[in-house]
C-alpha positions in Angstrom: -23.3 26.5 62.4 -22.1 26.7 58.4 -25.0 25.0 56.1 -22.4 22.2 55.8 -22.2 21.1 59.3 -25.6 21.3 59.7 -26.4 18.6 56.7 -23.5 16.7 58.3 -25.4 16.8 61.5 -28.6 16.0 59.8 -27.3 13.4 57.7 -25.6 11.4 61.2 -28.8 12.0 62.6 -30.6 9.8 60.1 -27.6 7.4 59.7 -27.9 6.8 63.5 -31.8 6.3 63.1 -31.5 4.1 60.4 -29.0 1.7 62.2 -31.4 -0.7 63.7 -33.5 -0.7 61.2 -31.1 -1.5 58.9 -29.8 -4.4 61.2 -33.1 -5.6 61.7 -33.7 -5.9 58.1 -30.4 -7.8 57.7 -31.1 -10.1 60.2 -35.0 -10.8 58.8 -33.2 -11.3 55.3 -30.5 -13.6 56.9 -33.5 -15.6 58.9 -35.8 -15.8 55.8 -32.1 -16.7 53.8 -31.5 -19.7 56.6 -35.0 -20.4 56.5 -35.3 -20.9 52.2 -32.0 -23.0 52.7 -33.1 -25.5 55.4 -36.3 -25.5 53.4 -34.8 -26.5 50.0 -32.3 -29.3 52.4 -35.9 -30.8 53.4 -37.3 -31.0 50.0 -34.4 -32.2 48.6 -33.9 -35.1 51.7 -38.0 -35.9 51.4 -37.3 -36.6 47.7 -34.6 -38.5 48.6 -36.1 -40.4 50.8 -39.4 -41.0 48.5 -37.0 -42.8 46.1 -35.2 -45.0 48.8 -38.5 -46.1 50.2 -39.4 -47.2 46.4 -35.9 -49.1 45.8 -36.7 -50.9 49.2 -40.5 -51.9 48.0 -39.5 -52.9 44.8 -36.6 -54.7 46.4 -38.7 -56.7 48.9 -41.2 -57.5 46.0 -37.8 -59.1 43.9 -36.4 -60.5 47.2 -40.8 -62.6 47.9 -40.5 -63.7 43.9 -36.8 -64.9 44.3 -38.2 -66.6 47.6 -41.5 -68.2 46.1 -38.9 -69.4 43.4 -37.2 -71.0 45.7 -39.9 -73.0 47.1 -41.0 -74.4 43.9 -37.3 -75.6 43.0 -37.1 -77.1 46.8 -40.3 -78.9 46.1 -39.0 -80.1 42.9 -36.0 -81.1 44.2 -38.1 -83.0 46.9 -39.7 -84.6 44.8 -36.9 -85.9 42.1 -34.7 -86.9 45.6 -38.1 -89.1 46.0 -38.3 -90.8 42.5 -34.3 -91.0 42.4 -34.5 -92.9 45.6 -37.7 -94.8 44.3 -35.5 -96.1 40.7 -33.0 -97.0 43.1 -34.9 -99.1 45.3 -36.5 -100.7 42.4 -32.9 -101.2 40.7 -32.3 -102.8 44.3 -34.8 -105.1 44.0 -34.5 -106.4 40.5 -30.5 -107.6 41.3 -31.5 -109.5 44.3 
């Protein structure tokens, strides 16, 4: 064999070793690559979520004020119904 075919040789020789290594390598970059990405999808979708659980709280907390608003202005009206139909009455009275 000519020096030429034998580096040929030598050189398939390693190729051929280096193969599945090489795949192997690929694939453990492609897992870790999956990995970062899905990883990075969860941060991002935590964050998100953190900041759609705060809108809700600070939603509820508007929605119990507008509520306890609205109490006070039922009482109130309650109460003016009352005297309205209290002048009334007494208006009543006074044309009899």
């Amino acid at each position: 064999m000519c020096l030429k075919s034998k580096r040929l040789l030598v050189s398939l020789m390693v190729l051929t070793a280096l193969v599945p290594f090489a795949n192997q390598t690929s694939s453990a970059y492609v897992d870790q690559s999956v990995y970062d990405n899905l990883k990075k999808s969860r941060d991002a979708l935590l964050a998100q979520q953190g900041t759609l659980q705060q809108a809700y709280d600070d939603t509820n907390k508007q929605i119990d004020a507008l509520q306890a608003k609205l109490g006070r202005i039922d009482a109130y009206m309650k109460q003016v119904r009352s005297a309205l139909k209290d002048v009334e009455d007494a208006m009543a009275s006074a044309n009899r």
